[in-house]
C-alpha positions in Angstrom: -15.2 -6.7 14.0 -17.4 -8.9 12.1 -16.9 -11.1 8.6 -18.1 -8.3 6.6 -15.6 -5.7 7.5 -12.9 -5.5 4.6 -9.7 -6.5 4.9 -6.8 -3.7 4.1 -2.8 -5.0 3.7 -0.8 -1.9 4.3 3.1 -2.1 3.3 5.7 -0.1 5.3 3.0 0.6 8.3 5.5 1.2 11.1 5.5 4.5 10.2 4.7 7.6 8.6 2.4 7.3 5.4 2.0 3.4 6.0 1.0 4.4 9.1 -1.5 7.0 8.7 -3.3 4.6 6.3 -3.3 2.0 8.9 -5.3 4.7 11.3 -7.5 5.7 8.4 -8.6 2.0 7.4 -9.1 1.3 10.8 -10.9 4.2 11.4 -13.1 3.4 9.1 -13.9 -0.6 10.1 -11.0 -2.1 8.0 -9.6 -5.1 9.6 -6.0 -4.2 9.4 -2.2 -6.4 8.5 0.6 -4.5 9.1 3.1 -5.2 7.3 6.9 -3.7 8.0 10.8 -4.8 8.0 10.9 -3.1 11.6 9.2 -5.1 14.4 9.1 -2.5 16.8 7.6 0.0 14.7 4.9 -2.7 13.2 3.8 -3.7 16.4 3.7 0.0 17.7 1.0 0.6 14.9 -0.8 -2.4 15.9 -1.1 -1.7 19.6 -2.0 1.7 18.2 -4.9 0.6 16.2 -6.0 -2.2 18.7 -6.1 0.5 21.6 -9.0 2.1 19.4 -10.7 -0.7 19.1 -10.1 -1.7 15.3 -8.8 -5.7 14.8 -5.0 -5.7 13.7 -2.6 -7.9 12.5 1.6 -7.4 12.3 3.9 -9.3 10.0 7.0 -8.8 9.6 8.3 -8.8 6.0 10.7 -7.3 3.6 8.9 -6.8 1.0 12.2 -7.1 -1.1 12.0 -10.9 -0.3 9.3 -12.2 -2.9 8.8 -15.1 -0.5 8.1 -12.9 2.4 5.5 -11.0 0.4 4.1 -14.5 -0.3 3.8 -15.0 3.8 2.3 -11.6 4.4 -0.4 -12.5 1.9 -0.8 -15.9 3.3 -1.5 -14.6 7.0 -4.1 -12.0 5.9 -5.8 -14.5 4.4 -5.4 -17.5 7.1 -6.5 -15.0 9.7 -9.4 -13.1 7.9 -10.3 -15.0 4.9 -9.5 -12.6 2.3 -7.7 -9.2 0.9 -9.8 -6.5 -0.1 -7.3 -3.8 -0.7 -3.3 -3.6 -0.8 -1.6 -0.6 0.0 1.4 -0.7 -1.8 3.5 1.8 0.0 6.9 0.4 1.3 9.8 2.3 0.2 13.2 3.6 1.2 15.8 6.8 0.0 19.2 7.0 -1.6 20.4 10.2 -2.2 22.9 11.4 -4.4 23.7 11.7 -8.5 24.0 8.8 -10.9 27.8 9.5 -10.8 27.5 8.9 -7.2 25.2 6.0 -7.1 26.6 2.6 -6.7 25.3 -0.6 -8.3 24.8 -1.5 -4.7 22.8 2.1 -4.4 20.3 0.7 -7.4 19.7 -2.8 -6.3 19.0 -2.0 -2.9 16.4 0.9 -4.0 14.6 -1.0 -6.9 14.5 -4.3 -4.6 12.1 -2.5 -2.4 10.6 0.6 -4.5 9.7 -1.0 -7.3 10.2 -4.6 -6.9 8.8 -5.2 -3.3 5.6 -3.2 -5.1 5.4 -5.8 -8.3 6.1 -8.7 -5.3 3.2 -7.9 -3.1 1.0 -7.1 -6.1 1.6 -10.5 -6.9 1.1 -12.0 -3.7 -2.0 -10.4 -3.2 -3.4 -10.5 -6.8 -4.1 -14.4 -6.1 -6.8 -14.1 -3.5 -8.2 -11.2 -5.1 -8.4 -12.8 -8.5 -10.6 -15.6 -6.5 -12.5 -13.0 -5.3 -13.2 -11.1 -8.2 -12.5 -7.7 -6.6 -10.0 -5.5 -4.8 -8.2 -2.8 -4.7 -4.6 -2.0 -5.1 -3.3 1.5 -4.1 0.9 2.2 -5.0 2.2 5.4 -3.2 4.2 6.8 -6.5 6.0 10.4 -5.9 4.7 13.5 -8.2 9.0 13.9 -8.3 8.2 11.0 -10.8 6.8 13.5 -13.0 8.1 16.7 -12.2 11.9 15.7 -11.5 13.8 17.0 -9.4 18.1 17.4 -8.3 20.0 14.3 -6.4 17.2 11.8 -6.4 17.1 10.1 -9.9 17.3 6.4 -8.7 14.2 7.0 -5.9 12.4 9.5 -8.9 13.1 6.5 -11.2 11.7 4.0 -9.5 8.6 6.0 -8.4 8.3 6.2 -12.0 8.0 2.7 -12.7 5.1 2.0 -10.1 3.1 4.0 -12.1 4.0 2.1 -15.2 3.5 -0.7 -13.1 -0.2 0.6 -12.0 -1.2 0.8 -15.6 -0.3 -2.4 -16.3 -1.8 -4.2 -13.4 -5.1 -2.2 -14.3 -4.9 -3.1 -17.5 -4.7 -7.1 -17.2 -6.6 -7.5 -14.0 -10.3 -5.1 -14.8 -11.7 -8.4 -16.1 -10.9 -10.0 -12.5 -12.9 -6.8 -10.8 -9.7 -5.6 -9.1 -9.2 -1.7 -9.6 -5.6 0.0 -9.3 -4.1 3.2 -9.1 -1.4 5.6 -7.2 -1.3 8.3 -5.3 1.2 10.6 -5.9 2.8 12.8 -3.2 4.8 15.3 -2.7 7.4 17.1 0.1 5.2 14.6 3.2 6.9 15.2 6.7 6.6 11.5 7.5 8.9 9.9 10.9 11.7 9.9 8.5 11.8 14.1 7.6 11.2 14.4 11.1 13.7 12.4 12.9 16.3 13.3 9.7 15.6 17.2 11.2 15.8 15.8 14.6 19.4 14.8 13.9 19.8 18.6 13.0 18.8 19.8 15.7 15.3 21.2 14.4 11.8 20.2 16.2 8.9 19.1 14.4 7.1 22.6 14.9 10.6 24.3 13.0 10.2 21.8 10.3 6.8 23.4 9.7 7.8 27.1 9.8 10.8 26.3 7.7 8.4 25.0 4.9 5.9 27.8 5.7 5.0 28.7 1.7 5.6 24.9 0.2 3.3 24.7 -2.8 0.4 26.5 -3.6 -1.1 26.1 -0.4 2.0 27.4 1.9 2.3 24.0 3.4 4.1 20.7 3.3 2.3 17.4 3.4 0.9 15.7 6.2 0.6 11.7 6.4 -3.0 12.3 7.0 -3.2 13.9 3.7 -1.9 10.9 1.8 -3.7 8.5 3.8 -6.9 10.2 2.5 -6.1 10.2 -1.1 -5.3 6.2 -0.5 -8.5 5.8 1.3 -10.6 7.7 -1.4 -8.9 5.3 -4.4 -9.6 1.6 -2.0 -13.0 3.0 -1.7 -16.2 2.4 -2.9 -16.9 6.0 -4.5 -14.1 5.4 -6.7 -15.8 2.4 -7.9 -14.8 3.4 -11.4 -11.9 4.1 -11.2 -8.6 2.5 -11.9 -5.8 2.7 -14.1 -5.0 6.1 -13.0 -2.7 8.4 -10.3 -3.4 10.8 -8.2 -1.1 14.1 -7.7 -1.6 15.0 -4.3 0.9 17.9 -3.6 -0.9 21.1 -2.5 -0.5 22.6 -5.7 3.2 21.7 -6.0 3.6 20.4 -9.5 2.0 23.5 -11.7 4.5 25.8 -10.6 7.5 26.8 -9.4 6.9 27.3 -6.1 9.2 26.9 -3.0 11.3 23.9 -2.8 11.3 21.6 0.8 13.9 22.2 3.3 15.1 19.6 5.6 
């Protein structure tokens, strides 16, 4: 990798989403930081991406911790000179009502789903601002919009990212940085998977039980996400910021089948 290839942050890269934007951006030249809570997993994506020849880099962070967002930011830019784009993505799941949710439940779940995404926005923004471009990519959820049984503190805080992305495009267009979401749906990431796992239902069940999700008859792949994510940090989306993107197979116009763990 040379000086000219850009430089992509990716959030929560141990696994699953994070991680299939990690293959993507390597895929396509990005020098990659990994950043994730989880050592093991981080460096798994990093021997992952070095093994195909792309140039990777793991931190370890929380991105909870505003201070350990600041360190993330700090080693992209002590090891490669700059950011070019921040996938947002990070995130973690409470389930239950708001009768059942705790104040515990809430802080725990907005430290990392919606304040972890305003703290590495803001460690990032810096560099970028110097730059005068980047690109910032939030995962949001189309639950945000739609709604949905049993999930209002995760739908809630999806919610607020895309608040959050307005904002953020709103103030920082004059500084040549562009930002926007991607909105998923029903994704059978590492964490559906090995939540089935504990059932006692394989990856290839998972599928056939979800046979007919959406308009398309499918659940989301990672891959799927990742390519939304890489389409928004790109250059053909050169004008455009400010804005989400529902990528759910068709999910969100109708009332088609639910997901089934």
């Amino acid at each position: 990798m040379n000086a000219e290839c850009p430089v992509a942050v990716i959030t929560g890269a141990g696994a699953g989403i994070g991680r299939a934007c990690a293959v993507r951006f390597a895929r396509e030249g990005a020098r990659v930081v990994v950043v994730d809570r989880t050592e093991a997993d981080g460096r798994e994506t990093v021997a992952l991406l070095t093994a195909g020849g792309a140039e990777a880099l793991f931190v370890r962070a929380d991105v909870a911790a505003e201070d350990q967002c600041r360190r993330f930011a700090r080693a992209a830019v002590e090891a490669y000179g700059r950011i070019d784009v921040l996938v947002a993505n990070a995130g973690i799941r409470v389930f239950g009502t708001v009768l059942e949710a705790t104040e515990e439940d809430w802080d725990r779940l907005l430290g990392v789903n919606l304040k972890g995404v305003a703290f590495s926005c803001k460690a990032a923004l810096p560099r970028m601002i110097e730059q005068k471009a980047g690109a910032i990519v939030m995962i949001g959820s189309t639950t945000a919009l739609t709604g949905r049984a049993n999930m209002p503190l995760y739908d809630a805080a999806k919610f607020g990212v895309l608040s959050l992305t307005r904002s953020l495009a709103a103030t920082h267009g004059k500084d040549g940085i562009r930002v926007n979401a991607v909105c998923p749906s029903f994704t059978l990431t590492d964490f559906h998977v090995n939540r089935a796992a504990a059932q006692g239902t394989s990856p290839a069940e998972l599928r056939e039980r979800n046979r007919g999700y959406g308009l398309l008859g499918r659940a989301g792949e990672p891959e799927d996400i990742a390519a939304a994510v890489s389409f928004l940090a790109g250059s053909d989306a050169s004008f455009i910021t400010g804005q989400y993107l529902i990528v759910d197979g068709g999910y969100s116009i109708g009332t088609q089948k639910q997901q089934t763990y």
